[in-house]
Every structure is written in C-alpha cells, then in structure tokens.
N, C-alpha and C positions, 0 to 999 in steps of 0.2 A: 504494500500500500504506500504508495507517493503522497504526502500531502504537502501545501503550500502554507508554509508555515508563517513566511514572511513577504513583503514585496515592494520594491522601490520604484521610482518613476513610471514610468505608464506600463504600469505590468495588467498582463488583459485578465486573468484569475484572479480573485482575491484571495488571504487567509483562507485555509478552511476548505478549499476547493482538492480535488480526490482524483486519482487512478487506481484502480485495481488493475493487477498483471495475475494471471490464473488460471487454470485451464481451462479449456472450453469442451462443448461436446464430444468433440469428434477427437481430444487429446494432446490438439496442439495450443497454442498460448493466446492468448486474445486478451484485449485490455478494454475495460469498462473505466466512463468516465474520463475528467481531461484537466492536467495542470498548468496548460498555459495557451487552449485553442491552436495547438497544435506547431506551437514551432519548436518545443523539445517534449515531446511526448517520445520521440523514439528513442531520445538518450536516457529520460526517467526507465522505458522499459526493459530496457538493456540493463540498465543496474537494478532493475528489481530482482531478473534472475540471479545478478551476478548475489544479491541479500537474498533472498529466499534459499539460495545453496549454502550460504556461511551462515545466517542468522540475525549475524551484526549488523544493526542499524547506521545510514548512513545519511547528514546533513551535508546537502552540496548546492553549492550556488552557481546557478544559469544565468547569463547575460551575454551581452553583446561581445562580442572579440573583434580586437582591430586588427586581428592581424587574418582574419580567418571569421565573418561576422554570421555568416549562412550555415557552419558548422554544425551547430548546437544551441547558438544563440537569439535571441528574441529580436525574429528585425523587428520586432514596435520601438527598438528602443530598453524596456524594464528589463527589472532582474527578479529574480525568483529562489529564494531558498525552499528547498523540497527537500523536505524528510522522510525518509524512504525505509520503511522496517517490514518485517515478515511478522506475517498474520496467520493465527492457527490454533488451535485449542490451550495448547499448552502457552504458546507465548501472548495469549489476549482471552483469556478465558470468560473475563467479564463482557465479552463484544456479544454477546446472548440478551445477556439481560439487560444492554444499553439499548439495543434495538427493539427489546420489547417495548424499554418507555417511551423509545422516537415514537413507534404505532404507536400507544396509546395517548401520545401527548403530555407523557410528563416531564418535566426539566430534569436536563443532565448533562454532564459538559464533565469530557476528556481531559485533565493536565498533563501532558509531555513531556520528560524532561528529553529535549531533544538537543542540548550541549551542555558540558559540561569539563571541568579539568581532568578528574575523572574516569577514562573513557567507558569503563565496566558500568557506568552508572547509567548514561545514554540510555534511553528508552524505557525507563521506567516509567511508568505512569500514576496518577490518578483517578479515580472515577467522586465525580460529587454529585449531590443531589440536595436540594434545599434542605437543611436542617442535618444534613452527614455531608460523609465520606466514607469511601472502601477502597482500599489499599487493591494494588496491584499483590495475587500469591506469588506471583514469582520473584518478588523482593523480598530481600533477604534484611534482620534486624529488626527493630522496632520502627524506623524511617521508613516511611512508604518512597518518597523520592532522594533526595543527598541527606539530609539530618532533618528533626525535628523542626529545627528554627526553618526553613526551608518549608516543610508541610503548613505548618502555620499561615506562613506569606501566603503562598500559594493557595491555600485553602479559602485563604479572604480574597482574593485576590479575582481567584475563577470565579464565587459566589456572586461576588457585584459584576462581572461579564457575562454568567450565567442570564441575573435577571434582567439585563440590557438584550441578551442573543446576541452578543458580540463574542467574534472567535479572533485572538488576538494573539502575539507573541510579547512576553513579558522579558524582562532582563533584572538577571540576580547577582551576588555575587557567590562564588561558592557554596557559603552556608545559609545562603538565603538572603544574603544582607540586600534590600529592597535600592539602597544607592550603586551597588557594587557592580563588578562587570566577569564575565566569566562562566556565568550559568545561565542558559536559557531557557522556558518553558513554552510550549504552547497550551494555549487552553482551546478544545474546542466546545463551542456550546451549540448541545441541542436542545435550543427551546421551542415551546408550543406556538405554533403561527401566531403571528399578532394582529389586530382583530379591525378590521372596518367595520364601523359604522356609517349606515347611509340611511337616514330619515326622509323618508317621502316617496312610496309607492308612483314612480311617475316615469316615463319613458328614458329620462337623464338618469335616475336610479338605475334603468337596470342594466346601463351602459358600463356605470361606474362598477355595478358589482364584478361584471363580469372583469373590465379591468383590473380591476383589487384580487379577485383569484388570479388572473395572470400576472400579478406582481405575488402572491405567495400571502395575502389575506385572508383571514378567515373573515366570511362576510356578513352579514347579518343587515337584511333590511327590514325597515321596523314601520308600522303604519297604523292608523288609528282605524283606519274604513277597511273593512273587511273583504268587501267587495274588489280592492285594488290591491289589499296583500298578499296576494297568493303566491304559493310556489310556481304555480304553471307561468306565472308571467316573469317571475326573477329564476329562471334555470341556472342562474351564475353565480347565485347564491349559497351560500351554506346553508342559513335559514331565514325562514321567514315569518315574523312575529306580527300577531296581529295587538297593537297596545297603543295608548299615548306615549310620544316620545319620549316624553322628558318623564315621565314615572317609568318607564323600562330601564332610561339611561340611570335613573336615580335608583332603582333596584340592583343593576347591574356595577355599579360603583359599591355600593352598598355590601354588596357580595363579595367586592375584589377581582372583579372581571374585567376592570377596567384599569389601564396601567400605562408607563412613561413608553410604551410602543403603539401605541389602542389612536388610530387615525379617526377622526367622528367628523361625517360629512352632514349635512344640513340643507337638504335638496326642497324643500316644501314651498319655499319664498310666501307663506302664509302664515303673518305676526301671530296666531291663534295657538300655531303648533312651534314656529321656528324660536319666536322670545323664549317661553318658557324652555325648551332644552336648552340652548345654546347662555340662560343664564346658569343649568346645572354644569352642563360642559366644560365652558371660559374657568370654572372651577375645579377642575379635575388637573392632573397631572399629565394629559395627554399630548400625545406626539404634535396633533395637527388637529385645527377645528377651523372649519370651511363653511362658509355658509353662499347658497346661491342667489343671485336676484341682481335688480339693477342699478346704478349708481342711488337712486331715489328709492329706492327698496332699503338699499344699504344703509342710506343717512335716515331711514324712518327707522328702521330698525336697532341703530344706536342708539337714538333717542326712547324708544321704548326700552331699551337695557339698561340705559343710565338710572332712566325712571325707577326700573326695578332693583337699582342698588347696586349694580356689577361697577367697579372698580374700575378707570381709564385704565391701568396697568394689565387687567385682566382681558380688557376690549383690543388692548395692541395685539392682543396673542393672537386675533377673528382674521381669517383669510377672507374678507369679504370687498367684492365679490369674488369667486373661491376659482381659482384655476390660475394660469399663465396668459399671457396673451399672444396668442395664438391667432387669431382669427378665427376660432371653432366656429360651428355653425350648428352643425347634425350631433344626435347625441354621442353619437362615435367619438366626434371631433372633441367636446367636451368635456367625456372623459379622459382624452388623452391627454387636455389638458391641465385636468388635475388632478392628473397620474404623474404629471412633470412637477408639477408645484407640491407636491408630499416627496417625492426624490429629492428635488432641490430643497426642499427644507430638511430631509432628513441630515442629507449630506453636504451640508452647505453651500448646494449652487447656484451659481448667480441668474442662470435664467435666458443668460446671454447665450448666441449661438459662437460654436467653439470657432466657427474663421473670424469670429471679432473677437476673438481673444489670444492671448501669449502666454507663456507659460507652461505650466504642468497641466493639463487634463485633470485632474483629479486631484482635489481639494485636501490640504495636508498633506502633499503627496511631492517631495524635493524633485528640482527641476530637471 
C-alpha cells in the first residue's frame, strides 16, 4: 500500500490519497487506486513489490529531476512523499475492524509512524477512535509508536484531525517533542461524511443535493409541505424530511449532528421559513450558511434578522446571496455555483479564475 503522506507545490493527490499493488484474478499484479494521477504510479509499483518481498517499509520522495524530469517525476511540477508498506494479516491486523467503522460511519483515523531515527520503529502505527486508542500487536513494549511521551502527542494530536476529517503529516522530534524535528507521523482520518443541509423543497434544491453527493455530502433536504418533500423528487438525496426548518435544524444541533464541517444551505427565499432557520444556523459552529434570493430579498432579510436579535458578527458569516458569480442561470448552473463558493470557502479561494492569477495553485501550498 503506497500512501501520500505528504505534498508540496502543485502536487495533483493530496495526503491521504492510496494505491494498492496485489494480485489480481487471473494471478498476475494489478494496482487499484492512484498517488499522483499517474505520473509515478509505475515507480510506486515497482517498489511495492520490491516491500511486499522484504516487508520493510519504505518513505520516498517523487518530484521533478532536472536532469532527467519524465523519469519518475511529476511534470505538474509537485512532489510527493509516498509511504509504501506491506499489508497482510499479520503486519495490519486491525485493517478489519477499521473498515468495519468506515461502512458503518464511525470515526477512526490511522497514526503512522512513517520516519523516524530509528529505522526498526518505521511503520508502527496507531488506531484511534473518539474516546480511545489500540495499539498496533505487532509492537513491541508498552509504546505503541517511539515512547510514551510520543503516544501522548500523537494521541491528541490525531483526535483534533480526526474530528476536523483532516489527514495530515505531523512533525516530532524523537521522543515526541511537539517542537522537535526527526520523527514523523501521518494521521489518517476516517471520518463520517459531512452533512449538507439544503432547506427548500424547490427545483434549485434538488440541483444542489445532487451536487453535494458528488462533492462527498451526506445530504439531507428538509421541507415543511409535504407534498414537495418527497424522495421521488430529491433522488440525490440521502434523505428526505418532511418538518419546519428551523425546528429540525434546532433538533439536529440539539443532538450533535451538526458540526465545524455541517454546510447549511437556505434555498426557500420565503422570510416565513428562511429568518427563523438561518437565525438558528448564523448560530451554530458550521462550515458555511448560504442563503438564496435577491439583492432586495437579501437586504429585507437582514433587517428581519437584526430584528430578531442575530448579532452583525454572526450576519458576516451569511453567504447571501449564496453562490459565486458565475453567471448561473439553470438550476444546474446554480449549483455549480455554490459548489464553488463552499470549496472556496473551505479552502481559502479567492474565486478568481487561475489565468488571473500567479502563484501556487493551491492555497498554503509554497510556490
């Protein structure tokens, strides 16, 4: 198993992203999945065999070569460190019961120690899950990864990545020292889809949902009228609730179902339905809250939120009117555009198209 552990300048994979090398039906080797869209997938697989015969896990870094750049190298440009270990009962015995909680949806997230001074220590892992930890058996000691102090860091460390869904490579030093340099971890995390909300049973709703499943959303459109909430009309949907918005949104908070990833769109542009949610929402800890309608929709609808007490500070948070500008038209167009504008918000982008820009591509990401 190749994974992308880490990545610099415009590397087309991110963290987290996979190859499997393995056999296939008919006995000879075939590889599932991709660490960089294919400009060294042949060299990852080459040394999968060369790990799967010795065992030893291997951190190697892919990029550009000036001397030699079509090689092995990423013509995009980036680089890519792939951590490449052999996967098997005995050396991943927990890989069972991790995949049981991906299917069912519960959080869980891999730590790696995928360098280290070391070398015997390399590929030790972690498994965590809110509220624990389980050791890797095939480590030896009372350390699950390099020492104690080490487990610790890293314990906290995965937890708050865990409940973000972010898959990340950390830097340690040896014994765990959090300023230190010399040991590194990756975490990966698998957490439960994170949740669209889209209020307003209405032809733009069921544009959005199905968007929001092709971005990796669990979806959820919510309606007061019965007659308009149906499954048969949101097929793109996870579900379909038939309630007042703002009492489901207020139950569903209530419950803990709503969280710093939870996107809440507000399609209704009817002050009856949209004030009352969207004063619960501006209140919540959510990724992104979107509301639709027109510049005069919008400025009425501030004024009935002020009325109702919502904070100027809470109102900056409102994407209203909610999407990119685009020129959309059709509900298609729409949601594409504010499928752009929850991207660019998640991941800081400006919105701008990339030939007016200079620079890195990707935001935090050295030139």
């Amino acid at each position: 198993m190749g994974t992308v552990v880490g990545t610099f300048r415009s590397a087309p994979r991110p963290p987290g992203a996979v190859m499997l090398v393995g056999p296939g039906d008919d006995g000879t080797s075939r590889a599932v999945g991709s660490v960089s869209g294919g400009c060294v997938e042949g060299a990852v697989f080459d040394l999968a065999h060369e790990v799967a015969v010795s065992g030893g896990p291997v951190l190697r870094r892919y990029g550009i070569s000036d001397d030699d750049a079509f090689a092995v190298g990423l013509t995009c440009g980036g680089i890519l460190d792939v951590f490449t270990e052999r996967v098997d009962r005995e050396s991943f015995p927990e890989l069972g019961q991790i995949a049981d909680d991906v299917a069912a949806g519960r959080p869980v997230a891999v730590a790696t120690l995928v360098e280290h001074p070391v070398a015997s220590l390399v590929g030790r892992r972690m498994v965590l899950r809110p509220g624990g930890a389980a050791s890797s058996p095939t480590s030896a000691g009372p350390a699950v990864l390099a020492s104690a102090r080490m487990d610790d860091a890293v314990r906290d460390d995965a937890l708050g990545l865990l409940a973000g869904g972010l898959s990340e490579t950390i830097t340690y030093g040896p014994d765990g020292e959090r300023r230190g340099a010399g040991a590194r971890v990756f975490v990966a995390s698998f957490a439960p889809r994170p949740r669209l909300l889209v209020f307003g049973a209405i032809d733009f709703a069921a544009a959005t949902a199905r968007m929001g499943s092709f971005l990796g959303y669990h979806v959820t459109v919510c309606d007061a009228r019965p007659l308009f909430a149906t499954a048969t009309r949101f097929p793109g949907a996870d579900e379909v609730v038939t309630d007042w918005p703002h009492r489901y949104l207020r139950a569903e908070a209530e419950a803990g179902r709503v969280d710093g990833r939870t996107v809440i769109c507000v399609l209704t542009h009817d002050p009856k339905f949209d004030v009352p949610v969207l004063e619960i929402a501006l209140g919540l800890d959510a990724a992104y809250v979107g509301a639709m309608g027109s510049r005069r929709t919008h400025d009425d609808r501030l004024a009935r939120l002020r009325e109702a007490g919502v904070p100027d500070d809470a109102l900056a948070r409102l994407h209203s009117p909610i999407g990119l500008d685009l020129g959309a038209r059709t509900p298609e167009e729409t949601a594409v555009s504010i499928a752009a504008e929850i991207v660019s918000t998640r991941w800081g982008g400006s919105g701008r198209s990339l030939t007016a820009r200079s620079g890195p591509i990707h935001a935090g990401v050295g030139s």
